[in-house]
N, C-alpha and C positions, 0 to 999 in steps of 0.2 A: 504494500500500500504506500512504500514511505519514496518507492522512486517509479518512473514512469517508461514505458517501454518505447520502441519506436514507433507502436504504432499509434499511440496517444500522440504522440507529439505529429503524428502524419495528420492524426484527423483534427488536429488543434491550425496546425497548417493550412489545409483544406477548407476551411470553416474559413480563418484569415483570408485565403483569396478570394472566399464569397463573397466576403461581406464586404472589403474593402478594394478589391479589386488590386490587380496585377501592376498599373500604372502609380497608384497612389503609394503603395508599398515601397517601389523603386523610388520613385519621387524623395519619400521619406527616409527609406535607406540612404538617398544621397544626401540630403540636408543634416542627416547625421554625420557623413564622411567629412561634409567640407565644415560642421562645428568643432569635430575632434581637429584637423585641420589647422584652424584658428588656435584651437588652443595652445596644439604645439609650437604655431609660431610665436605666440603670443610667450608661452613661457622661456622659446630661446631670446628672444627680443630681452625680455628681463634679466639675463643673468650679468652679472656686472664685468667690464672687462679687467683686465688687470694694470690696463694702461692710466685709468683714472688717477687711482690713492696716487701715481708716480706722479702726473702732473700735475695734482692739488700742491703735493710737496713740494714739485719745483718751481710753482706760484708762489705760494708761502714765504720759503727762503728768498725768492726773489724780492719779495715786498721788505723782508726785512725783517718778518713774523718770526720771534725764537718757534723756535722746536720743542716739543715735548720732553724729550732728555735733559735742552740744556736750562738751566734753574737761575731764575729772574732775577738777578742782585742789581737792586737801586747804586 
């Protein structure tokens, strides 16, 4: 009772292309394809380069900003 066979899932299938028909399904399957899609671009878009922290740091020093290390004596 606790799993389902192939042929449950045939006539759970069959049932799907009745009611919903063969175009709308694909339709759907693809508006899935191109949101996963998205996402993955969307997630490589976010990852940080490693070029940044370098050029924060050599703004910084450039302006004149001490550094974290060295300690502020008036």
């Amino acid at each position: 009772m606790g799993s389902f066979s192939i042929w449950h899932w045939m006539i759970v299938l069959a049932v799907m292309l009745l009611v919903f028909g063969t175009g709308r399904i694909s339709t759907l399957m693809g508006d899935v394809a191109k949101g996963v899609k998205a996402f993955k671009k969307g997630l490589e878009d976010d990852e940080p380069s490693a070029a940044k922290p370098v050029a924060l740091l050599a703004d910084q020093t450039a302006a004149g900003a001490p550094l974290k290390d060295e300690a502020c004596h008036p």
